[in-house]
N, C-alpha and C positions, 0 to 999 in steps of 0.2 A: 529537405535538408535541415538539419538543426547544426546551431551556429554558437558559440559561446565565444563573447567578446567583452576583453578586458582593457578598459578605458586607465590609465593611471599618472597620466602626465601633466596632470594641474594639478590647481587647488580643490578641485572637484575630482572624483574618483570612482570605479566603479564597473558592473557588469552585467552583462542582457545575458538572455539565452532566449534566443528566436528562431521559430522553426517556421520552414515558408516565410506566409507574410504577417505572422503574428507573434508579438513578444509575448513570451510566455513569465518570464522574469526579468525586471531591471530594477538595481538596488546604484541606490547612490551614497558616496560616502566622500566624508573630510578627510583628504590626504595625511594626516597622522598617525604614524606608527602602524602603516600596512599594514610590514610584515609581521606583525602579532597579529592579526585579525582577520588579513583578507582574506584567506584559506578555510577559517572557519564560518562566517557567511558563507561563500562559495558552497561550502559543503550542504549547508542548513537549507539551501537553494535548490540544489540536486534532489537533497531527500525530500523534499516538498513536492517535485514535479517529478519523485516517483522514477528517476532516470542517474545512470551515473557516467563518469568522462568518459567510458568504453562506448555510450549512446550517441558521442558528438561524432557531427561530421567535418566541421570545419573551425578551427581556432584563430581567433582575432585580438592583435594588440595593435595598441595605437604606439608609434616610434619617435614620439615626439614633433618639432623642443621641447622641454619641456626638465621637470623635478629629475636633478639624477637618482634617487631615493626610489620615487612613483616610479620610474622607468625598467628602473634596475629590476624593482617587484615583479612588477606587470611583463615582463621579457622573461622573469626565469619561469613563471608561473604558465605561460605560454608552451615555452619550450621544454618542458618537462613535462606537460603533457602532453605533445608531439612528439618526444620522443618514446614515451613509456607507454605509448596507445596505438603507434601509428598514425596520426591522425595530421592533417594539410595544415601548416602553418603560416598566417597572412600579415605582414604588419602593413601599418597605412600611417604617415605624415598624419599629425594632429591637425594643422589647419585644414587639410580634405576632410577632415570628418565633420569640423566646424562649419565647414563649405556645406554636407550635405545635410547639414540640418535646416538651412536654405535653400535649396538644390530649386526650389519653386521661383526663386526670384527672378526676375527677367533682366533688372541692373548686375552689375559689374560688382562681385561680393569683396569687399575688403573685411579681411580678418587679419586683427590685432593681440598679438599675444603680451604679457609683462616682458619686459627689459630691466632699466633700471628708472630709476627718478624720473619720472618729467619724456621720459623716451618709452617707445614700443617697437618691438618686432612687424615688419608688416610683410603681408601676402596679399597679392590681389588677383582676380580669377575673371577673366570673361569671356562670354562663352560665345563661340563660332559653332557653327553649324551642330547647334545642339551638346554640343561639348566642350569643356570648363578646356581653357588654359589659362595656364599661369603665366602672368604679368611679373609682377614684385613676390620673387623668393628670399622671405625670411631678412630684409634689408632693416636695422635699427636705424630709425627716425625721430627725432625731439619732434612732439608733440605739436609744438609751436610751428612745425615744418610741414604737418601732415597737408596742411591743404596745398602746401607749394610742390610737394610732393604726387598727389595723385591728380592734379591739377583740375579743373574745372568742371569732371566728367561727373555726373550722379552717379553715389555709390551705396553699395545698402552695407554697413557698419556691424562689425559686429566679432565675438570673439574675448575673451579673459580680458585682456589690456583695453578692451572698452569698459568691462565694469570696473577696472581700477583706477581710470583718469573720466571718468563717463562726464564729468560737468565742465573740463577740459576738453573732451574730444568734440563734446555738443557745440563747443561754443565754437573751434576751430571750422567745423564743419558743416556749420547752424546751416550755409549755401546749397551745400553737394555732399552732405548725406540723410540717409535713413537708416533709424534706429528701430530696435528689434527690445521685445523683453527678456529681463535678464534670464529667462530657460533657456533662449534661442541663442545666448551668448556665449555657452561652454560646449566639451568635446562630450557628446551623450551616447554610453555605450550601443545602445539601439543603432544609432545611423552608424556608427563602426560596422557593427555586424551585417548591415543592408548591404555598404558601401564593401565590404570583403566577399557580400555574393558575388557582387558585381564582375569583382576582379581575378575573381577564384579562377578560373577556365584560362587566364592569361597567367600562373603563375605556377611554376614548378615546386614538385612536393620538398626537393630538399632546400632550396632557396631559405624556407623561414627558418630553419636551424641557423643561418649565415646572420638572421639578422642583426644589427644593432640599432641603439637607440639616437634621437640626435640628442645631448645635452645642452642645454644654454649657458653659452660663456655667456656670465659678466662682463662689460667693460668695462677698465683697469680706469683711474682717475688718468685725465687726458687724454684717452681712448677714442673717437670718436665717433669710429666706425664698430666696436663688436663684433661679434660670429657666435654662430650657431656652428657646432661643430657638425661635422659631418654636412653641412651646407657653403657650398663657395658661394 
């Protein structure tokens, strides 16, 4: 099975193309100004490995929270070549993807996405009988809260909103967490595309035309709570 999976909902950006259990290509790039550019890598990619979108078998975007910009891209880019190919279309929550680039850990993954000032988005995942459930979906927490918040359990840390508060969060959680380095910290097309084998066999062909993305509200001054749209 070859897999072509577009990553685009951070400030990191980007696309694999893995067949079986080997990436064959992953390019990374600075979220600015996709849509001028990302089409033409993509393409540059194809003719390198000598195959084009009629050879995919499975297409992968990540659905955030995330950039409305990145997302907007990455969904129509998806979806136009599912529809114009045929071909299974998969989206996946950015923080699972950040999950499976940890998937080794034996602690309880907390992944932190940006918010606003001083706050971060949080998810936290722990795993029962071999498989991830979700704790904390997408709840905005000030920083200064995080330890009251996931309270005294060891946590392995990691996610965008750590490298953006990282001498903040270190200090909040200096007790009950571990840190990772900053590669292990973003959404990496690669584990998109593993993490969409995975789940392919569970999801119907017309399903990824339906998709949306989730966007991140801001929170309004006074606000205290936030959303993540598309997440209650």
């Amino acid at each position: 099975m070859r897999i072509l999976s577009i990553e685009t909902s951070g400030r990191w950006s980007g696309y694999s193309i893995v067949e079986e259990d080997k990436v064959q290509e992953e390019v990374i790039l600075l979220s600015r100004n996709l849509s001028s550019f990302f089409l033409s890598y993509l393409e540059r990619s194809l003719k390198r490995l000598k195959i084009t979108v009629r050879d995919l078998d499975l297409l992968a975007v990540s659905t955030g929270p995330g950039s409305f910009t990145g997302l907007r891209v990455g969904l129509s880019i998806g979806k136009a070549f599912s529809l114009s190919h045929n071909i299974p279309l998969v989206g996946i929550p950015t923080p699972q993807v950040v999950r499976e680039g940890v998937a080794f850990s034996s602690l309880p993954v907390l992944v932190l996405l940006g918010c606003r000032r001083d706050a971060v988005y949080v998810f936290l995942y722990q795993k029962e009988d071999s498989q991830w459930k979700e704790v904390i979906n997408g709840e905005v927490v000030e920083i200064h809260n995080l330890g009251k918040r996931i309270g005294r359990q060891k946590v392995l840390v990691c996610g965008e909103g750590f490298l953006l508060y990282e001498d903040k969060i270190r200090e909040v959680l200096k007790d009950s967490g571990e840190f990772l380095p900053s590669p292990n910290n973003f959404s990496r097309p690669s584990h998109l595309a593993f993490l969409a084998r995975k789940i392919k066999g569970r999801c119907k062909w017309e399903e990824g035309l339906s998709l949306s993305p989730l966007y991140m509200n801001f929170p309004r001054i006074g606000d205290k709570n936030g959303s993540i749209q598309g997440i209650s």
